[in-house]
C-alpha positions as CSV (number, residue, x, y, z in Angstrom):
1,X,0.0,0.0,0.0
2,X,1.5,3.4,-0.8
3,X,1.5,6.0,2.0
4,X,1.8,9.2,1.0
5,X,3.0,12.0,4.1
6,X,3.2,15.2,3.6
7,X,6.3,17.1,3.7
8,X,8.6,17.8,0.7
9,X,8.8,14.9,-1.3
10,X,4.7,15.7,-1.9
11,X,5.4,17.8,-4.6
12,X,7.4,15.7,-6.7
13,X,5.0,12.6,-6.1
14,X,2.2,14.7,-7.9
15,X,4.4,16.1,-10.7
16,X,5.4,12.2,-11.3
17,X,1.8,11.3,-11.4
18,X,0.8,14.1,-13.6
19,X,3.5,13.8,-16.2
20,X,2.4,9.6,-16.0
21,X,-1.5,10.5,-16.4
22,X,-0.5,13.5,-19.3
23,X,1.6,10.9,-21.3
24,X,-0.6,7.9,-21.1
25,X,-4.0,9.2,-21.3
26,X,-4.4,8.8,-25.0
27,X,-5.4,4.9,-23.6
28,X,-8.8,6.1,-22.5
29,X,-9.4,8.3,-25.3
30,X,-12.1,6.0,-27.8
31,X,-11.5,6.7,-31.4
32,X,-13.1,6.0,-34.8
33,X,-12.4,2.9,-36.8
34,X,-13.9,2.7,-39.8
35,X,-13.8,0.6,-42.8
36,X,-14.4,1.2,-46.9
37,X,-15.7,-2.3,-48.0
38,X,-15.1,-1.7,-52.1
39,X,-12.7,-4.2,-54.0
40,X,-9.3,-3.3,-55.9
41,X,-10.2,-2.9,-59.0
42,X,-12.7,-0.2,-57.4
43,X,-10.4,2.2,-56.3
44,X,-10.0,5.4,-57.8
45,X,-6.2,5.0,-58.6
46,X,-7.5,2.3,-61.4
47,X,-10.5,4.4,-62.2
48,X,-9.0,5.3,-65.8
49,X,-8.5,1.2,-66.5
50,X,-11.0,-0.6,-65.0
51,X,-14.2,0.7,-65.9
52,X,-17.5,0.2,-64.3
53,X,-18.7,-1.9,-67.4
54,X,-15.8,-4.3,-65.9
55,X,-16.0,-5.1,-62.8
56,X,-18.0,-8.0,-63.0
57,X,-14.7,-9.7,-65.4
58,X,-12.5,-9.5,-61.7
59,X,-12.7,-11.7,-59.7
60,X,-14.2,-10.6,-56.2
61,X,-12.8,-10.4,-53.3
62,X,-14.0,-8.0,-50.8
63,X,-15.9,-10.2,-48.9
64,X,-13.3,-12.3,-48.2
65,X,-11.6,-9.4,-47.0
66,X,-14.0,-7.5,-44.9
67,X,-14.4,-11.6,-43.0
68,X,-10.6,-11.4,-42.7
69,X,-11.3,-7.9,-41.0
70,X,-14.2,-8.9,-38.8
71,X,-12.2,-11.9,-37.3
72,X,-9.1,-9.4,-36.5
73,X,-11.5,-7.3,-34.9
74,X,-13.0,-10.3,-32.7
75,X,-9.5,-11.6,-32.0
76,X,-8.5,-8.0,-30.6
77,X,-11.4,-8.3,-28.0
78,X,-14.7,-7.2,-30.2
79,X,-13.0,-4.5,-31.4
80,X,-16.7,-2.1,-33.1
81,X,-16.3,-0.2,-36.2
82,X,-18.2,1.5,-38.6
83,X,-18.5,0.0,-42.4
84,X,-18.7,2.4,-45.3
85,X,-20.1,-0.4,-47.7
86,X,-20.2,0.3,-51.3
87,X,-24.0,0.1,-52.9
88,X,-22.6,-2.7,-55.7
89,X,-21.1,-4.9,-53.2
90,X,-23.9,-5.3,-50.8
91,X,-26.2,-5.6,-54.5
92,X,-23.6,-8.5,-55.1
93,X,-23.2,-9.8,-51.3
94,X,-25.9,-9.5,-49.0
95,X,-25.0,-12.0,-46.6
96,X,-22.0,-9.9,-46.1
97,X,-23.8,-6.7,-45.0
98,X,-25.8,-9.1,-42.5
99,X,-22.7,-10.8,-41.2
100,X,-21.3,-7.2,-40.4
101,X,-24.5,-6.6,-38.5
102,X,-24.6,-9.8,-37.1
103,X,-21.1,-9.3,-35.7
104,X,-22.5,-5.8,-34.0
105,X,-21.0,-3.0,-36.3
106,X,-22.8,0.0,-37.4
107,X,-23.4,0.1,-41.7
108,X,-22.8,3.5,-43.3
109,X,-22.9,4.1,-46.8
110,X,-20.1,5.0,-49.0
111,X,-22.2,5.4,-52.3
112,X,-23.3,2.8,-54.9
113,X,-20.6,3.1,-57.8
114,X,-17.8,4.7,-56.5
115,X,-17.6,7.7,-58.4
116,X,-16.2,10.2,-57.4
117,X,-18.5,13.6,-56.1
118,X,-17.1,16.2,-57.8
119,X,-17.7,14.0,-61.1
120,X,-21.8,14.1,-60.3
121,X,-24.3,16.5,-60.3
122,X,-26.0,17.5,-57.5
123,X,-29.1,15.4,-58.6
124,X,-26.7,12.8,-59.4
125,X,-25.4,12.5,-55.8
126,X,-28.6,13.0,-54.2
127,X,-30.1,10.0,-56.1
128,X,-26.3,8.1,-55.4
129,X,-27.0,8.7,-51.5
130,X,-30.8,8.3,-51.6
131,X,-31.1,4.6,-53.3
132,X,-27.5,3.3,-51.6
133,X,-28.7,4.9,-47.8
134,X,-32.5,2.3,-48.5
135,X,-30.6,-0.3,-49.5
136,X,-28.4,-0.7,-46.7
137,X,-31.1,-0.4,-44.2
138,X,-33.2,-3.0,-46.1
139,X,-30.8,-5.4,-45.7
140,X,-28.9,-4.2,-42.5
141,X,-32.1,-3.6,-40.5
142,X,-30.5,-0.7,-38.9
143,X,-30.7,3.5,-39.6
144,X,-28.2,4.5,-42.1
145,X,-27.3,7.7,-40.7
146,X,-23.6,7.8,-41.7
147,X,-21.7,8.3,-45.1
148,X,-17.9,8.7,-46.6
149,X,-17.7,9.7,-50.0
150,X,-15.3,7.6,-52.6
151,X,-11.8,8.7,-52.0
152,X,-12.8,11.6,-50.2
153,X,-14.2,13.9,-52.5
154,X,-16.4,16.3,-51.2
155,X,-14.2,19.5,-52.1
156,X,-14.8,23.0,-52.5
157,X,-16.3,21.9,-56.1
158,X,-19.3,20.3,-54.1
159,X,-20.5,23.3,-51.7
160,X,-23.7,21.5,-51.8
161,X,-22.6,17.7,-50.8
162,X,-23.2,18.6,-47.0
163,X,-27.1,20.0,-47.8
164,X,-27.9,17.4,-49.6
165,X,-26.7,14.9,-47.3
166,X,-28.7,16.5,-44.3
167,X,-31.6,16.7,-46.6
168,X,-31.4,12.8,-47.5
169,X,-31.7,11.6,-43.5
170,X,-27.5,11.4,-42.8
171,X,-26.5,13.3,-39.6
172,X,-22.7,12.3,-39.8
173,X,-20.2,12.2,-42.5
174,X,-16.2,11.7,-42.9
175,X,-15.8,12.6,-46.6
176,X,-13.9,16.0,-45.9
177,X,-9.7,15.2,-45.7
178,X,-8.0,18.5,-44.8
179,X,-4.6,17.4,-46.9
180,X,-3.4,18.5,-50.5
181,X,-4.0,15.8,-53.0
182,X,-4.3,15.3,-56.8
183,X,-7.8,13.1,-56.1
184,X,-9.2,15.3,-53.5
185,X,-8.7,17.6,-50.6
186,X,-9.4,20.3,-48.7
187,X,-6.7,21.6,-46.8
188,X,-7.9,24.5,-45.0
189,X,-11.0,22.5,-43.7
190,X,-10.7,21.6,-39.5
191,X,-8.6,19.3,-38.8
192,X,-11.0,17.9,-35.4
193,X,-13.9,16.7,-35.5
194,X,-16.6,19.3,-36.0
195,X,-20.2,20.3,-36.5
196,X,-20.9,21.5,-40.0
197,X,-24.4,24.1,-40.5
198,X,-25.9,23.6,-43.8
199,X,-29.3,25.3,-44.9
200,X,-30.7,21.9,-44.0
201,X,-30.0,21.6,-40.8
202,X,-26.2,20.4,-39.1
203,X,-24.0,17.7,-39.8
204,X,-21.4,16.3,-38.0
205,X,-17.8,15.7,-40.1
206,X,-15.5,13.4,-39.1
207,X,-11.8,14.1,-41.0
208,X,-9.4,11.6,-41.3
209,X,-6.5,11.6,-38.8
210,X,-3.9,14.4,-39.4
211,X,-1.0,15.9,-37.5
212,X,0.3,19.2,-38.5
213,X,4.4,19.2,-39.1
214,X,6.4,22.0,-39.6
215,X,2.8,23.6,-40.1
216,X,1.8,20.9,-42.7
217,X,-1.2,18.4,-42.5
218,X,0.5,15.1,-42.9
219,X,-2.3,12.6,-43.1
220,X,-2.0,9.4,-40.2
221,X,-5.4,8.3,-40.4
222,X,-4.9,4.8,-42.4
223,X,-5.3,3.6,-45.8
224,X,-2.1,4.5,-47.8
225,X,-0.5,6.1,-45.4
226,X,-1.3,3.6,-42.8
227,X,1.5,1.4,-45.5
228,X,3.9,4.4,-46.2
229,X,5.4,5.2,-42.6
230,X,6.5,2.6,-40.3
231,X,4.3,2.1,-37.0
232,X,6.0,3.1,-34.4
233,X,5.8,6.7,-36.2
234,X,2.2,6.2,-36.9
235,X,1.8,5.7,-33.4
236,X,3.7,8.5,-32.3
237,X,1.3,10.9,-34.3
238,X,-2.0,9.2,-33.7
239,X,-0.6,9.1,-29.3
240,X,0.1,13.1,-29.9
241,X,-3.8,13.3,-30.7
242,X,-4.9,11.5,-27.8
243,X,-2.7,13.3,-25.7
244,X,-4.1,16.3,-26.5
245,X,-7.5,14.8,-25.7
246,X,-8.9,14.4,-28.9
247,X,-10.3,11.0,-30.7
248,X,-9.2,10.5,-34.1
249,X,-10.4,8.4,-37.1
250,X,-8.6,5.1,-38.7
251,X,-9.5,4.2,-41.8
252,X,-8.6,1.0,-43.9
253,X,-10.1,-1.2,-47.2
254,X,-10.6,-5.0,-47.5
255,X,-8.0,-5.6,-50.3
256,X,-4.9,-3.5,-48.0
257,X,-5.3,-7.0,-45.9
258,X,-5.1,-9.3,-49.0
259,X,-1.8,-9.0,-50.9
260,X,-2.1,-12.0,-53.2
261,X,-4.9,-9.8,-54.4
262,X,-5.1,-9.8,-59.0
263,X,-2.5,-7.0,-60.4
264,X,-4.0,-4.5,-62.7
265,X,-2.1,-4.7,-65.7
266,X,-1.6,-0.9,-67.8
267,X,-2.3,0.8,-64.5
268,X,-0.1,3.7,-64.4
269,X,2.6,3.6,-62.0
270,X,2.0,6.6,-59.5
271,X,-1.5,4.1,-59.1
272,X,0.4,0.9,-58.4
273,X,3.0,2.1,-56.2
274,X,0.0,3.7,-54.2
275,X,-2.0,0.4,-54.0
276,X,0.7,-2.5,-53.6
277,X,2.8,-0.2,-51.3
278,X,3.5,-3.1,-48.3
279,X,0.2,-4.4,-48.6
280,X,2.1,-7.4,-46.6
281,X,2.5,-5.6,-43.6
282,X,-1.1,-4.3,-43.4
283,X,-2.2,-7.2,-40.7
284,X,0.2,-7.4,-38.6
285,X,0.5,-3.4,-38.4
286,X,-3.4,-3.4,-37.7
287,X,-3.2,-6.0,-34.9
288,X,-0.7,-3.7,-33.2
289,X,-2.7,-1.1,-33.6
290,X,-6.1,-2.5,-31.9
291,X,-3.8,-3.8,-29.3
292,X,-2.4,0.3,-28.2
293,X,-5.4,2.2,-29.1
294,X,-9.2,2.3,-27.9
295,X,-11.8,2.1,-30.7
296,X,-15.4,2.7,-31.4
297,X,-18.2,3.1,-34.2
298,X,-17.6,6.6,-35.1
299,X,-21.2,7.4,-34.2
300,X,-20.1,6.7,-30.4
301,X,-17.6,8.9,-30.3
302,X,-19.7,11.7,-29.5
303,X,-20.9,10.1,-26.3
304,X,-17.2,9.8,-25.3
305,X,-16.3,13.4,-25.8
């Protein structure tokens, strides 16, 4: 049993405790982990190759991976997440939108065809949202009230995205990533999590994970990046978020946790090198990471907060 007296040493036995609670207390901070269930040969990298007329010619694959997922998750202590599932898959795989329910996630949508916003029209998105948002809840049973839009793209080319949402039943979305990039961006949007008026009524956004170096946004959050820096610096920048008290979002795909996944021949190689980047080291990077950090549905982390 530890007596504490006072006199002197006092003093130095709360600074010790304080620095321990002020480095460690990213442990009880809960934060988003989310998941983009599209296959490879979805992705916007291969966009310009595969068209939509082929997908049906691959072979598919992201059930397989969104199972491989759901059992890391159960393995790391029924780990909840949030699934982003793409309209086509759960058209093609409706058992698999079930078995994420089943296994006590919350469905969101992330669209029906993967195209990118910016490339609709506003009626074009609003039907997109509408028709992939029923679908979900037929099959899920649950309220779709979340949605992330295909590589990110609500920009400042979509001022309207947010109303629209609002005005088709969602109340959260985490389409908005505060970086520079040649697909999408927006990098003088908050960096936090934060409430967004719209004509419509609020929405709640939910950016990606970024850290801000040398007064950059360098992006932490998963996905590519997630495969580009080596984890013990991802954890150093996703920690220096939870220090500071604030929950951050994780994102990943089904096909970053298959590397014997098809190649897509005549892709160019900016697209490649973006997609195969150490897809072998996805698993065993993600297993450490359930294993440091706290994790919810992204809808819970407001209760937390």
């Amino acid at each position: 049993m530890l007596v504490v007296s006072s006199g002197p040493q006092v003093p130095a036995l709360i600074s010790h405790f304080s620095f321990l609670i002020s480095h460690f207390s990213f442990v009880f901070v809960f934060n988003a982990f989310t998941i983009d269930v599209e296959d490879y040969f979805q992705v916007g990298a291969f966009a310009k190759t595969i068209p939509v007329s082929d997908w049906d010619k691959w072979e598919f694959r992201a059930e397989a991976g969104t199972e491989k997922i759901l059992q890391i998750l159960e393995d790391a202590g029924g780990v909840k997440g949030t699934f982003f599932i793409l309209g086509w898959v759960a058209d093609k795989a409706p058992q698999l939108v079930k078995r994420i329910v089943e296994s006590g996630h919350t469905v969101a949508s992330h669209g029906f065809w993967h195209q990118l916003v910016y490339t609709q029209s506003e009626a074009e998105f609003r039907e997109d949202v509408r028709t992939t948002r029923k679908m979900l809840q037929d099959l899920s049973g649950q309220p779709v009230v979340s949605y992330r839009a295909p590589a990110f793209t609500i920009t400042k080319k979509t001022p309207w995205a947010h109303r629209v949402l609002v005005e088709e039943g969602y109340l959260y979305d985490s389409s908005v990533f505060p970086i520079h990039h040649d697909l999408h961006g927006n990098p003088d949007a908050p960096t936090r999590i934060h409430r967004i008026e719209t004509e419509a009524g609020p929405l709640i956004e939910f950016p990606p994970a970024i850290v801000k170096v040398f007064g950059q946004n360098i992006p932490t959050g998963g996905g590519g990046y997630f495969r580009l820096f080596p984890f013990a610096i991802t954890r150093r920048m996703l920690q220096s978020i939870n220090t500071a008290g604030n929950p951050f979002v994780f994102y990943l795909h089904p096909w970053e946790v298959d590397p014997e996944q098809p190649r897509v021949p005549g892709a160019p190689l900016k697209s490649r090198l973006r997609h195969y980047l150490n897809l072998k080291r996805t698993v065993s990077r993600l297993k450490r990471l359930l294993q440091t950090f706290s994790f919810a549905p992204m809808e819970e982390i407001l209760r937390e907060m």
